[in-house]
C-alpha positions in Angstrom: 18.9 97.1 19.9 16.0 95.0 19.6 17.7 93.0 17.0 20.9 92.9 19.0 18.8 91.0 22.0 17.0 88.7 19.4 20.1 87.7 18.3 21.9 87.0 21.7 19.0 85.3 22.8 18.9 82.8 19.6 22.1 82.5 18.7 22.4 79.3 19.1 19.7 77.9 16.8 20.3 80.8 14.3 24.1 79.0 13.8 22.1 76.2 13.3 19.8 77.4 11.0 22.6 78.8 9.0 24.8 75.9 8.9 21.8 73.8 7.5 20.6 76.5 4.8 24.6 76.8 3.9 25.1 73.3 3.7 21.7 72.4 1.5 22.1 75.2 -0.6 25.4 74.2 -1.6 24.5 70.6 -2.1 21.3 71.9 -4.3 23.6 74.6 -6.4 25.8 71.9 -7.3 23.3 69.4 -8.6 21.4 72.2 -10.5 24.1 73.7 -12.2 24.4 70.3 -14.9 20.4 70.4 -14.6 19.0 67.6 -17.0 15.4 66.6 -19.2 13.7 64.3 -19.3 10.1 63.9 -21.4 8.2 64.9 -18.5 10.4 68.4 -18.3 10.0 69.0 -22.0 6.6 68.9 -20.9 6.3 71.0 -18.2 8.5 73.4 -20.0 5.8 73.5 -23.6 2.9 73.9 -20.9 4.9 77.0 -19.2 5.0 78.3 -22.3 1.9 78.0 -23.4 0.6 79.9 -19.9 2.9 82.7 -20.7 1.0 82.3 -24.2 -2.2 82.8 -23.4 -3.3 79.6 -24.4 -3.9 78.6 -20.6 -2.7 75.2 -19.2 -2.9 73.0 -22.6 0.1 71.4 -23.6 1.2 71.0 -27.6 1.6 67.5 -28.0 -1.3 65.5 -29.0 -1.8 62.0 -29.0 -2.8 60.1 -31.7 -5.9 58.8 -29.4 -7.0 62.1 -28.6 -10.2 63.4 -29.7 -10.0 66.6 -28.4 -10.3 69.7 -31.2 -6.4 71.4 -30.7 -6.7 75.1 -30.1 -4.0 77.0 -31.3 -2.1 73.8 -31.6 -2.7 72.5 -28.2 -4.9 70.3 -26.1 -5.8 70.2 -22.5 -3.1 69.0 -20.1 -4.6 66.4 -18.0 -1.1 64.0 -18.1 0.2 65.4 -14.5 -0.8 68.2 -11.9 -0.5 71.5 -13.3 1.3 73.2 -10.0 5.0 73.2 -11.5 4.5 74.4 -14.8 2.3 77.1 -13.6 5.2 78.2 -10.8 7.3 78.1 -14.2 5.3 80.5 -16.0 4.8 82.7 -13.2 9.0 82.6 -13.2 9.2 83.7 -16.7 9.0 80.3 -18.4 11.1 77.2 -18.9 13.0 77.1 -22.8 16.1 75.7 -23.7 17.8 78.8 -23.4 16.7 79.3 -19.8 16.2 76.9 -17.3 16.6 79.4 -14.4 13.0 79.5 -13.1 13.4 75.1 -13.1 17.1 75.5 -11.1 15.6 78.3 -8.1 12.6 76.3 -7.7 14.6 72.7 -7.1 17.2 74.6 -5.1 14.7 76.2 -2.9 12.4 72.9 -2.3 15.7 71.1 -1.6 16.5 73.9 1.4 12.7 73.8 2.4 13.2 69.5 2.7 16.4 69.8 4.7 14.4 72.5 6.9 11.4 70.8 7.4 13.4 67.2 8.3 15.3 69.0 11.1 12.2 70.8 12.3 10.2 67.0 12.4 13.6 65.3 13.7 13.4 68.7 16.2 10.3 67.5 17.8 11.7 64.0 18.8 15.6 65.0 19.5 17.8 67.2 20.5 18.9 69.9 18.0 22.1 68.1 17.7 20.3 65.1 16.0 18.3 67.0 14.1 21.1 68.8 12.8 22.8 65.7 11.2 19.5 64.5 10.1 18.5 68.0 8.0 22.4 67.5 6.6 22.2 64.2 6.0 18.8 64.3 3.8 20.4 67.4 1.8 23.4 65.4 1.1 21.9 62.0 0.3 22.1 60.5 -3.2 18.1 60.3 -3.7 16.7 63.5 -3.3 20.2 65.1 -5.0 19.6 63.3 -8.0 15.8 63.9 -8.3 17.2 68.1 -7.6 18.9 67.9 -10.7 16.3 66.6 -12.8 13.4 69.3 -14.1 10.9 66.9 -12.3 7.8 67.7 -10.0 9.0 65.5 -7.1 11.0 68.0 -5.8 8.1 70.6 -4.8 6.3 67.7 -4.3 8.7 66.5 -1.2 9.3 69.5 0.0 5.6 70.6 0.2 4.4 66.9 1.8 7.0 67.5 4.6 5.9 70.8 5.1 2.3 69.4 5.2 3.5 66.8 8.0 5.4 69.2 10.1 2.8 71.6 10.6 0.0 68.6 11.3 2.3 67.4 13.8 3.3 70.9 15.2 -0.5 71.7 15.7 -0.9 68.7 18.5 1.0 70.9 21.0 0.3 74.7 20.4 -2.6 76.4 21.7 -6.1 76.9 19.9 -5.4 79.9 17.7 -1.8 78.1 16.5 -3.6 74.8 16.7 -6.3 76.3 13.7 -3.4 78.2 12.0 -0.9 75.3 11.7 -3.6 73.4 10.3 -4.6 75.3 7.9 -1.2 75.8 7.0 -0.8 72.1 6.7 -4.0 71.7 4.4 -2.7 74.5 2.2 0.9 72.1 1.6 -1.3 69.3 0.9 -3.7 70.7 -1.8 -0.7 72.0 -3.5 1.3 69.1 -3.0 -2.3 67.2 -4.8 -2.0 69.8 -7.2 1.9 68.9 -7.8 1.1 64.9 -8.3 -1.4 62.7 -7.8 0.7 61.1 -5.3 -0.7 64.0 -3.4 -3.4 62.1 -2.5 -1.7 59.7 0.2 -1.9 62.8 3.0 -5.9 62.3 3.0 -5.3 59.4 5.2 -3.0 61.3 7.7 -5.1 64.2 8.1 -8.4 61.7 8.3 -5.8 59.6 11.1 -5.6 63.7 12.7 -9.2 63.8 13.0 -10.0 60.8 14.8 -7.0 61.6 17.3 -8.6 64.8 18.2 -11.9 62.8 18.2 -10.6 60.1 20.4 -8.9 62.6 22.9 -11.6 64.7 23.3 -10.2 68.0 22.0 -12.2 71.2 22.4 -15.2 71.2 19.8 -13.3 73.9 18.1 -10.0 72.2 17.4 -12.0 69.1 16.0 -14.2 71.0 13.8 -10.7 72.8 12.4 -9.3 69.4 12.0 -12.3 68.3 9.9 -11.9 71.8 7.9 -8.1 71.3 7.3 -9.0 67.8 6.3 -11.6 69.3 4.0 -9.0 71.3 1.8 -6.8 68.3 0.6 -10.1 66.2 -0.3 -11.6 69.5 -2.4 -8.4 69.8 -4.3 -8.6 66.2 -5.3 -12.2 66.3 -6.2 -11.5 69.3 -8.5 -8.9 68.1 -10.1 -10.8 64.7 -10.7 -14.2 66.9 -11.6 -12.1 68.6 -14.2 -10.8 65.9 -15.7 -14.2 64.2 -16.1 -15.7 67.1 -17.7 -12.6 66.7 -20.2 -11.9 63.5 -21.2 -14.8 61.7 -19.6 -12.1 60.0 -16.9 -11.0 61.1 -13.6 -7.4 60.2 -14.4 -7.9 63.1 -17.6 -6.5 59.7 -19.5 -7.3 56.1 -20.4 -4.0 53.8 -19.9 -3.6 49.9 -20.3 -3.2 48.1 -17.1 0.4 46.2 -16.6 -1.7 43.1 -15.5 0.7 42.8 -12.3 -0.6 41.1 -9.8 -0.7 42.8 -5.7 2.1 40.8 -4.9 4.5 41.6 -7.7 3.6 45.6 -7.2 4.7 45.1 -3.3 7.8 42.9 -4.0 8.4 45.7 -6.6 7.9 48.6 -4.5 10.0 47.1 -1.3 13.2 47.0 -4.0 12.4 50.2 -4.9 12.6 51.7 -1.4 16.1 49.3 -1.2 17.3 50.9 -4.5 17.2 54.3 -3.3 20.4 54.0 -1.2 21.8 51.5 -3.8 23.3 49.4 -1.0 25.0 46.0 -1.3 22.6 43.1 -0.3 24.5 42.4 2.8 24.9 46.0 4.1 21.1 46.5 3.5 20.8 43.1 5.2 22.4 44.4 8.2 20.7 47.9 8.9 17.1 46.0 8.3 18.2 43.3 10.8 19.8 46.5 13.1 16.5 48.1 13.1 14.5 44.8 13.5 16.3 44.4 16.9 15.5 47.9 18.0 11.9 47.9 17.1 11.8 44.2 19.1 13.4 45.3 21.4 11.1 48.3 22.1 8.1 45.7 21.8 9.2 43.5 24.5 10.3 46.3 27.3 7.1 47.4 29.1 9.1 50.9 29.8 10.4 51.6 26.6 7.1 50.6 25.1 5.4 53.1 27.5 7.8 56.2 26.3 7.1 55.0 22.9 3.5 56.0 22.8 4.5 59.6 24.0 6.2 60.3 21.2 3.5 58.8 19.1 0.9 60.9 20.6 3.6 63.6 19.8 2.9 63.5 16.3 5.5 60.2 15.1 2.2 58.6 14.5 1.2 60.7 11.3 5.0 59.8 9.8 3.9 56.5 10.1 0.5 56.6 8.7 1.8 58.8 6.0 4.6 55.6 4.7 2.3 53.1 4.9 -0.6 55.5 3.1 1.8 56.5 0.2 3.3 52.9 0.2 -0.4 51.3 -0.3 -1.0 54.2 -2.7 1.9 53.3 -4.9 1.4 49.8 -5.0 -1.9 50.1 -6.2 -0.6 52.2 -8.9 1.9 49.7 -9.4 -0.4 47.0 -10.0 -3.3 49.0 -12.1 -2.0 52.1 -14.1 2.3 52.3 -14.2 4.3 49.7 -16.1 7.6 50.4 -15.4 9.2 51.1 -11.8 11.0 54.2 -11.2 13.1 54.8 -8.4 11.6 58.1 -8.3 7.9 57.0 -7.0 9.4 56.3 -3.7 11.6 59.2 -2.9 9.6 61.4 -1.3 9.2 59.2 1.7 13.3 59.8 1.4 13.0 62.4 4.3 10.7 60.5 6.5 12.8 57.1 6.2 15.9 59.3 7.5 13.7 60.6 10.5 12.2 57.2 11.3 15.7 55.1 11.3 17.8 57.6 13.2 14.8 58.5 15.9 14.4 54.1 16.8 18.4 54.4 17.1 18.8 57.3 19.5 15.3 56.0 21.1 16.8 52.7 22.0 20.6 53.6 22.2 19.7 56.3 24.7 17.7 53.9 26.8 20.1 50.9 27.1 22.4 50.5 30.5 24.3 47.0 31.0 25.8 47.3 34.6 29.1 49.2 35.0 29.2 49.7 31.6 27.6 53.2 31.4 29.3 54.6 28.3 28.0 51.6 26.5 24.9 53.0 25.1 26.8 56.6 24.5 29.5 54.5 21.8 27.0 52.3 20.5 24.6 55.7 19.6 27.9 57.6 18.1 28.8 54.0 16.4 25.1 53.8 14.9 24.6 57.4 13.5 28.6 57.0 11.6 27.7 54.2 9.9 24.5 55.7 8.7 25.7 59.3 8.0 29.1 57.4 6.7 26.8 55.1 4.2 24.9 57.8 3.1 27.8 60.2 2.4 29.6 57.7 0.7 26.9 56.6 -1.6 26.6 60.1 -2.6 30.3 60.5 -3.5 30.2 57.2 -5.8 27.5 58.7 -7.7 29.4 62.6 -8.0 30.6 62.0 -11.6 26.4 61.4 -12.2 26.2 65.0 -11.7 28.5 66.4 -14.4 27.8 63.9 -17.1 25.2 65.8 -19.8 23.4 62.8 -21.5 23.9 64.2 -25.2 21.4 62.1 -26.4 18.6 64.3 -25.2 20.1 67.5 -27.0 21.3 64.7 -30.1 18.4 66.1 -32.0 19.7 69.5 -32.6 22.5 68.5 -34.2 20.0 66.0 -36.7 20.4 67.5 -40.3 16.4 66.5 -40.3 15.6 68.6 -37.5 17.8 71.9 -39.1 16.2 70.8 -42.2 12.7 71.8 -40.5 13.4 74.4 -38.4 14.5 76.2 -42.0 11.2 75.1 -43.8 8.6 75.1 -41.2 7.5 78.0 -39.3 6.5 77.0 -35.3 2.9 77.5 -35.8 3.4 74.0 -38.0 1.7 71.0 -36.7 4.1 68.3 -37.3 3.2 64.3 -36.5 6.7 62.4 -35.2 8.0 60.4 -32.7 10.0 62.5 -31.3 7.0 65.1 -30.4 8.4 66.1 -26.7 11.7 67.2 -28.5 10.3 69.1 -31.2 7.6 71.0 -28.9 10.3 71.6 -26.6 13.4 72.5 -28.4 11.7 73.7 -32.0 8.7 75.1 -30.9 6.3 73.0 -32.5 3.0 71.8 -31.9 3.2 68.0 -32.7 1.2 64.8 -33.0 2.9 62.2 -31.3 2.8 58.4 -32.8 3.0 55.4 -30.5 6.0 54.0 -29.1 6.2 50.8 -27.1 9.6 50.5 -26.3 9.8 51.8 -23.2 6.0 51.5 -22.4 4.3 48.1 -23.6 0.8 49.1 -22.8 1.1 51.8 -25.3 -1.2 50.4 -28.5 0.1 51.1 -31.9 -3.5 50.8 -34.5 -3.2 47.8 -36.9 -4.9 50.3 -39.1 -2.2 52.8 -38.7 -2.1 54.0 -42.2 -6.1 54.8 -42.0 -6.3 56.4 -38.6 -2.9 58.3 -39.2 -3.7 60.6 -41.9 -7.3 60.9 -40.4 -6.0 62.5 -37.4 -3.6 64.9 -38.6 -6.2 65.9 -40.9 -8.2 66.8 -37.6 -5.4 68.4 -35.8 -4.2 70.2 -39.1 -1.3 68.7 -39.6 0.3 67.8 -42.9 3.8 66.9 -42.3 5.2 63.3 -41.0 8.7 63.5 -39.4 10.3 60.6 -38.2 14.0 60.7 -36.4 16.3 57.6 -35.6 15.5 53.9 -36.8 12.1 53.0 -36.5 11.2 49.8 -35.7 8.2 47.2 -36.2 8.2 45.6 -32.9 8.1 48.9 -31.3 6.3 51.7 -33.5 4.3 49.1 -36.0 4.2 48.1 -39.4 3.0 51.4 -41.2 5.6 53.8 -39.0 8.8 51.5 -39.1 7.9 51.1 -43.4 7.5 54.8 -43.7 10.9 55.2 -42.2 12.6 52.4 -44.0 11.4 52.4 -47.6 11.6 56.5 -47.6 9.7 56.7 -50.7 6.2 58.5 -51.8 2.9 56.7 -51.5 -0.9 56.9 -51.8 -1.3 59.2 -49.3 2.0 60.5 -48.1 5.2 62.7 -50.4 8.8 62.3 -49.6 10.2 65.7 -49.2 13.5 65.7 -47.4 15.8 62.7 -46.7 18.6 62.2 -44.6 20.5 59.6 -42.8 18.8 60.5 -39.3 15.4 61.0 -40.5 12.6 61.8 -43.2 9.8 63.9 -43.8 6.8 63.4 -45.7 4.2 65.6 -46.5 -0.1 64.8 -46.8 -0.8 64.9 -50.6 -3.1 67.3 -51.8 
């Protein structure tokens, strides 16, 4: 009976909620079931592995720079947050032969984005709104195509929104839900810290959280829970960075070349990142920045509108804001010091929020306009607005559907390599093998591997001039004895020593030929 009146009495936003689960869920299933790798998923697959292992959170590919001692084959890993793989291993693992754990995890983040976007779009509009919003961010082309990828963005997104709504939800509720929803909200953001780095950017918005409740003179017990919520983010950063320290002697956990880009070029670089994540043509892109430059303007220079504005910034639109421009600055900065290559990637997760923000200034100002007799203006131009975005989006994402069932066979290429069958019949997994394809042995062969320098798609990456001294020094270290190289290696991108070894396939001072084949070579150390 009870259940019966719960259910009268919501039904309304219980339709709702199911349409939006249904609707993400079905976008999410269809983008994991063709779920690809990349080297970052070989790599949180090995590290789940080694967890179910009981090795701990060490990860079996070594570089050549390393000096760490490998234990059971495997170093510490310090390359990226260890949240994901952990979540893997806790699933039962991520292999070749089951990528399960990886496909519940994206399809369940993807529902929790689409959730947490109509909950924030909720607080703003109507339901209605928020509705098309929470189906428009499950259908659109960025966030589908990071779902299908075994990446960390995913949890990542999914857990910063879920950080933001509950920091904005706590501005409203009473004192004991006021403490709870923060806490909740600095719970999302030390895991989301502990999914990326990225993490990092909702410091700023829960330090902006604190001075509101400063600056409006909250009761001394909701500022002092704002400082403690604020304190959990910060001490999941500082023991991520203390661990990393102890480790490697950085607070990155690694030592990386800087791109030598200047500010300017990381921001120009950024901006066309953001613009590449709808792929829209330069003149449609053109159009929706000029569309929302008149709205903002025309916010700025109406006293009344400009009045209502700062309600709904009190509200909590404020923290979406602080959070772009705070994960904006952060990536730039990265940009210009640590990353080489853009990635369209870096700047989804602000996906979600850039939906919220553009659709909120249009209903703001649509709602708000009246021209004389012409009452239904506003109403068409609204209606006009949201079918051009929701049509742009939608239609973007349909391009792109063939995306989804392509398989790049290049990554599972190496299984067919009469070099790599070759191994897998001679060498037993507990083999420490150096090569240059280490992600794809450790990953698909179950190797522990040493993995030589490759600057094709990384510049900053140094290959030794005295390769064919430090080589053999460091597989001696790591226990190695066995070179394998796959594909054509060349001198402008692996050096000298590396590209040779592959070409002249023939036994030197230090190295045996012991298998040939058109696809590869390996050599083993000499006695």
């Amino acid at each position: 009976m009870n259940i019966r009146r719960y259910f009268n009495k919501n039904k309304h936003g219980i339709w709702l909620y199911t349409v939006l689960i249904v609707a993400s869920a079905a976008a999410a299933l269809f983008a994991v079931n063709n779920i690809k790798i990349s080297p970052d998923s070989m790599r949180f697959g090995v590290v789940s592995q080694q967890i179910l292992s009981g090795n701990g959170i060490r990860v079996p590919v070594i570089r050549l720079e390393d000096n760490y001692v490998p234990v059971n084959g495997a170093i510490p890993f310090l390359d990226q947050m260890p949240l994901l793989p952990v979540l893997f291993a806790l699933l039962g693992g991520v292999t070749p032969q089951n990528y399960v754990p990886a496909q519940l995890i994206n399809v369940v983040c993807h529902v929790a984005v689409a959730i947490f976007t109509f909950l924030l779009m909720g607080k703003f509009c109507n339901r209605g709104i928020a509705l098309l919003t929470g189906i428009l961010v499950s259908f659109s082309y960025p966030l589908l195509r990071l779902t299908q990828f075994i990446a960390s963005e995913p949890l990542f997104i999914a857990l910063t929104t879920a950080a933001i709504y509950f920091l904005i939800l706590s501005r409203d509720t009473d004192r004991s839900h006021f403490r709870r929803n923060l806490f909740i909200a600095g719970i999302c953001a030390s895991a989301a810290i502990f999914t990326r780095n990225a993490g990092i950017a909702l410091i700023p918005v829960f330090l902006w959280e604190a001075l509101m409740a400063a600056k409006n003179k909250r009761p001394e017990v909701n500022y002092v829970s704002t400082i403690f919520a604020l304190a959990l983010p910060v001490i999941a950063t500082a023991t991520m960075f203390v661990r990393n320290y102890i480790i490697s002697g950085t607070f990155r956990g690694f030592s990386q070349a800087s791109p030598e880009r200047s500010f300017l070029q990381a921001l120009s670089g950024t901006v066309e990142t953001i613009y590449l994540q709808f792929q829209l043509s330069k003149s449609s892109f053109f159009l929706f920045s000029m569309i929302m430059m008149l709205c903002m303007l025309y916010v700025l220079i109406n006293t009344r509108l400009r009045k209502e504005a700062l309600k709904y910034l009190n509200a909590g639109f404020d923290s979406i804001i602080v959070f772009q421009i705070s994960y904006t600055t952060l990536i730039v900065l990265t940009m210009a010091k640590q990353a080489w290559r853009f990635e369209l990637r870096y700047m989804s997760p602000i996906v979600p929020f850039l939906f919220v923000a553009a659709i909120f200034l249009l209903v703001f100002v649509w709602e708000r306009i009246t021209i004389g007799r012409f009452s239904n203006l506003s109403f068409i131009g609204l209606i006009s607005s949201l079918v051009i975005i929701a049509g742009g989006s939608l239609y973007k994402t349909y391009l792109n559907l063939p995306e989804f069932s392509y398989r790049p066979e290049k990554t599972y290429s190496i299984l067919e390599y009469c070099t790599y069958k070759w191994i897998k019949e001679k060498y037993a997994a507990n083999t420490v093998i150096a090569t240059n394809k280490p992600f794809h042995l450790s990953f698909f062969g179950g190797y522990s591997t040493i993995a030589l320098p490759h600057k094709r798609f990384d510049p900053t990456i140094h290959v030794p001039d005295d390769m064919e001294s430090v080589l053999p020094d460091r597989m001696s270290k790591s226990g190695s004895q066995v070179i394998a190289l796959f594909e054509e290696a060349e001198e402008k991108y692996d050096g000298d020593y590396i590209a040779g070894l592959f070409n002249e396939r023939r036994d030197n001072d230090r190295f045996i030929v012991t298998h040939t084949c058109s696809d590869g070579v390996v050599y083993i150390s000499r006695k």
